[in-house]
C-alpha positions as CSV (number, residue, x, y, z in Angstrom):
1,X,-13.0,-15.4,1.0
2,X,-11.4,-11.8,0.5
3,X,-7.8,-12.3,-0.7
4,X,-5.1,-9.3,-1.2
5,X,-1.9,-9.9,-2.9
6,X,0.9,-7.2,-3.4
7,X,3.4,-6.7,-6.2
8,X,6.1,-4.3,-6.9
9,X,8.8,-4.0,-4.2
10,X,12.1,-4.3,-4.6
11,X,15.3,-2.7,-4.0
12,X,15.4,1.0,-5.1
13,X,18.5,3.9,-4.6
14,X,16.8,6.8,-2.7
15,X,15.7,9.2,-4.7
16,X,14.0,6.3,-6.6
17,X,10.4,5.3,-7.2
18,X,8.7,2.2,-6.9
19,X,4.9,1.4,-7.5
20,X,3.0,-1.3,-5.5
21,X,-0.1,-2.9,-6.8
22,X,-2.2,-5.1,-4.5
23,X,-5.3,-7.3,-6.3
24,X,-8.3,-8.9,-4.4
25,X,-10.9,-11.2,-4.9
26,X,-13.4,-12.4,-2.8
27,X,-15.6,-8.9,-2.0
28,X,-17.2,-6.0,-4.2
29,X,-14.2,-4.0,-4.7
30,X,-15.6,-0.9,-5.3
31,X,-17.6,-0.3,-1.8
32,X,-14.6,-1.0,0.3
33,X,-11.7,1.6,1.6
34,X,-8.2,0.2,1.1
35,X,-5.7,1.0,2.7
36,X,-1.4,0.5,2.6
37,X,0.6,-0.1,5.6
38,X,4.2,-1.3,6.3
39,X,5.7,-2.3,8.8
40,X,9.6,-2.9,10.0
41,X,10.9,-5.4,12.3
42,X,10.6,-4.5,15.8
43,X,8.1,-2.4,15.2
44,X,3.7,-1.5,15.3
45,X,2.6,-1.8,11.6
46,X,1.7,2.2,10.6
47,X,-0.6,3.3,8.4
48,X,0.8,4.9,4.9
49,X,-2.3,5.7,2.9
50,X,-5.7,5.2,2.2
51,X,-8.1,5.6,-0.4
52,X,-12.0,5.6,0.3
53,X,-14.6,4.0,-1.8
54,X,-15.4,7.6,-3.6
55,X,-11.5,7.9,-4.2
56,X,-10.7,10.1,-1.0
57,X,-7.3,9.9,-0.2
58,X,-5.4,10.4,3.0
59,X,-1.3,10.3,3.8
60,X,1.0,10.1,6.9
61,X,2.5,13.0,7.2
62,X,5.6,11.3,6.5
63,X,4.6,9.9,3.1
64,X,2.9,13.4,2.1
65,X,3.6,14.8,-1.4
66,X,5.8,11.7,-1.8
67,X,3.2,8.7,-2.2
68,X,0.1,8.8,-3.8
69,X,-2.5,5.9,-3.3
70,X,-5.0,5.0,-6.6
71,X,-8.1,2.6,-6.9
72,X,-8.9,1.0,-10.5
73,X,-12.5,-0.4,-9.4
74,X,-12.7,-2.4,-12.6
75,X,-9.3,-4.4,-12.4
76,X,-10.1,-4.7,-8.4
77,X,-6.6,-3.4,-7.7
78,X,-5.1,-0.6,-5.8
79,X,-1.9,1.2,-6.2
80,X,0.7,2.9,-4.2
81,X,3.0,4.9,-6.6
82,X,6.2,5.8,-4.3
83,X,8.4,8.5,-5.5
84,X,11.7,10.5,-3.4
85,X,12.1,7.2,-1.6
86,X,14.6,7.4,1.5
87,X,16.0,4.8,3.9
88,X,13.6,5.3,5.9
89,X,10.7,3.9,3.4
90,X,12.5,0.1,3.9
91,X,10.1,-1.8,5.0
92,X,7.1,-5.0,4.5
93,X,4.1,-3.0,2.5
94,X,0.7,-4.2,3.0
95,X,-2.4,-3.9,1.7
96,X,-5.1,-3.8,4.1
97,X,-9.2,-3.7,3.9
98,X,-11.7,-3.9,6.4
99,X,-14.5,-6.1,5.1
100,X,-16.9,-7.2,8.6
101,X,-13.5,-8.1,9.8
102,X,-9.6,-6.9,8.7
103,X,-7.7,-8.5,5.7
104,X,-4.5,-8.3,4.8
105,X,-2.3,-9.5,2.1
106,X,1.3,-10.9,2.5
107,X,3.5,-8.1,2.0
108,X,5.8,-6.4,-0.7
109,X,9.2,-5.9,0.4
110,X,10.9,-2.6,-0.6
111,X,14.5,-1.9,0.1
112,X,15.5,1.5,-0.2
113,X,19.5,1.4,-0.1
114,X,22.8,2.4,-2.2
């Protein structure tokens, strides 16, 4: 059974960084896109980033030049380093990975407030 778990939110000042890790088990790591989403209440879960199985990245526009997304294919864990974090950014991260069917983890909360 795939399992994602996240790690690394918290409560940041904006202007702040934050990094998320996410680890699975349960599928061959290193074949599978992952991806991070978030999601605030009230609203559709959006997609962040993702990061291919070659290590092709992609970014919302409103994350670009501000997140980047990382793959270590030997710890099984990918990695959202978050830097220039606004209000905005608050929100339940997720990691996500489609493996015959969609996965996701729990969530990561990050709170980005003064």
């Amino acid at each position: 059974q795939v399992r994602l778990v996240e790690s690394g939110g918290g409560l940041v000042q904006p202007g702040g960084s934050l990094r998320l890790s996410c680890a699975a088990s349960g599928l061959n790591f290193r074949l599978f896109a992952m991806d991070w989403y978030r999601q605030t209440p009230g609203k559709e879960r959006e997609l962040v980033a993702t990061i291919t199985s070659g290590g092709l990245s992609n970014y919302a526009d409103f994350v670009k030049g501000r997140f980047t997304i990382s793959r270590d294919n030997v710890r099984n864990t990918v990695r959202l380093q978050m830097e220039s974090l606004k209000a905005d950014d608050t929100a339940v991260y997720y990691c996500h990975v489609r493996e015959r069917r969609d996965f996701w983890g729990r969530g990561t909360q990050v709170t980005v407030s003064s």
